[in-house]
C-alpha positions as CSV (number, residue, x, y, z in Angstrom):
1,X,-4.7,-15.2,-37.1
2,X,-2.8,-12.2,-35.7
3,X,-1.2,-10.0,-37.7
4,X,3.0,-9.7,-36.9
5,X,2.1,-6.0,-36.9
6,X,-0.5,-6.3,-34.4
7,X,1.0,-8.4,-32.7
8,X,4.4,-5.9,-32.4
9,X,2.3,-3.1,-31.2
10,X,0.5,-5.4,-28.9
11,X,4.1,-6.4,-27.4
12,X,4.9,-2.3,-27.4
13,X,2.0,-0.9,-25.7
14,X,2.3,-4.0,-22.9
15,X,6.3,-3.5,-22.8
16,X,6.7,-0.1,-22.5
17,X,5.6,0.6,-19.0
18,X,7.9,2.6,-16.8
19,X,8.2,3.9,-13.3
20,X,10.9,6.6,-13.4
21,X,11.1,10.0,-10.8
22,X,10.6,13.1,-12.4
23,X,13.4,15.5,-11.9
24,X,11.1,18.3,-10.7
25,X,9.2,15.7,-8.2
26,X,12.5,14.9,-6.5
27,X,12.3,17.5,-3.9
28,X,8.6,16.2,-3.4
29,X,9.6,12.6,-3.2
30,X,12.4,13.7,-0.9
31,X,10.1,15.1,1.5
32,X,6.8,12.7,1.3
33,X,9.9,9.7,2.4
34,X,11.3,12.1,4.9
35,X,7.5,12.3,6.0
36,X,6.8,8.8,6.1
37,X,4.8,9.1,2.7
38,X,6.0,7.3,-0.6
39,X,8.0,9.0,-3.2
40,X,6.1,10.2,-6.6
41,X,6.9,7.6,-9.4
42,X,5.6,8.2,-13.0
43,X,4.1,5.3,-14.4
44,X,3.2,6.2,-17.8
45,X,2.2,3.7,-21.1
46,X,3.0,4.4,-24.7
47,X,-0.9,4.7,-26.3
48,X,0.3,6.1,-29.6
49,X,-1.0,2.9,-31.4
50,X,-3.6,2.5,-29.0
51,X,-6.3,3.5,-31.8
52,X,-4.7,0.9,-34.7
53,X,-5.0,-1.8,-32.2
54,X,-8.9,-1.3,-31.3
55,X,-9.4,-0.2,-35.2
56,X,-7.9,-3.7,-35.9
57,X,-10.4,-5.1,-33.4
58,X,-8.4,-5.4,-30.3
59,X,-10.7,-5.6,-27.4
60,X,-9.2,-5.2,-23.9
61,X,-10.8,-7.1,-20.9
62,X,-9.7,-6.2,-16.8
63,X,-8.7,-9.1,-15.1
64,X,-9.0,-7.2,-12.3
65,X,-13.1,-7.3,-12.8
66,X,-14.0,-10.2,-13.9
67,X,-12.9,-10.0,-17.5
68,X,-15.0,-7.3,-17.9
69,X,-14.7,-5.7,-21.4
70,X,-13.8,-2.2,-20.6
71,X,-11.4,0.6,-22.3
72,X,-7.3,-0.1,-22.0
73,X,-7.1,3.9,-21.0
74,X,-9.5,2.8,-17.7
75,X,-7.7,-0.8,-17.6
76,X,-4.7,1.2,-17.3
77,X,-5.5,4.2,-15.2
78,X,-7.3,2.0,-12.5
79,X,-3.4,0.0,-12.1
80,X,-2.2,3.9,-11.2
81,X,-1.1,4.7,-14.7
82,X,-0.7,8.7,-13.9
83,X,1.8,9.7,-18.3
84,X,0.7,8.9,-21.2
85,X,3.1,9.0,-24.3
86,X,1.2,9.5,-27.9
87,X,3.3,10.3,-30.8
């Protein structure tokens, strides 16, 4: 059975994805859409209880591959995942 604890940080590491401008990438976003290009987004995850999850036996699988078992930080960086927060 799963743990409320696990289960909270499970919700909080899935929840906490974002796709924000940076301030300083403005001017750069500005001119890429001016260009025809796309404007710089951060996407960025919260992996701070990253390590208590796979400590606790959380294993991550890509749907993306076949269910292959792989590492979240992979899992994530292959769906463009360019921040990472850790407290």
């Amino acid at each position: 059975m799963v743990s409320l604890k696990l289960l909270a940080a499970l919700v909080q590491l899935s929840a906490l994805v974002f796709a924000r401008p940076a301030a300083d990438a403005q001017a750069n976003a500005n001119a890429n859409a001016t260009a025809g290009g796309s404007p710089f987004f951060f996407k960025g995850y919260d992996l701070s209880s990253l390590r208590m999850l796979e400590e606790g036996g959380a294993v991550y699988h890509d749907s993306a591959r076949h269910n292959v078992t792989r590492p979240a930080e992979d899992i994530l960086g292959d769906g463009g995942m360019n921040t990472v927060r850790l407290r």
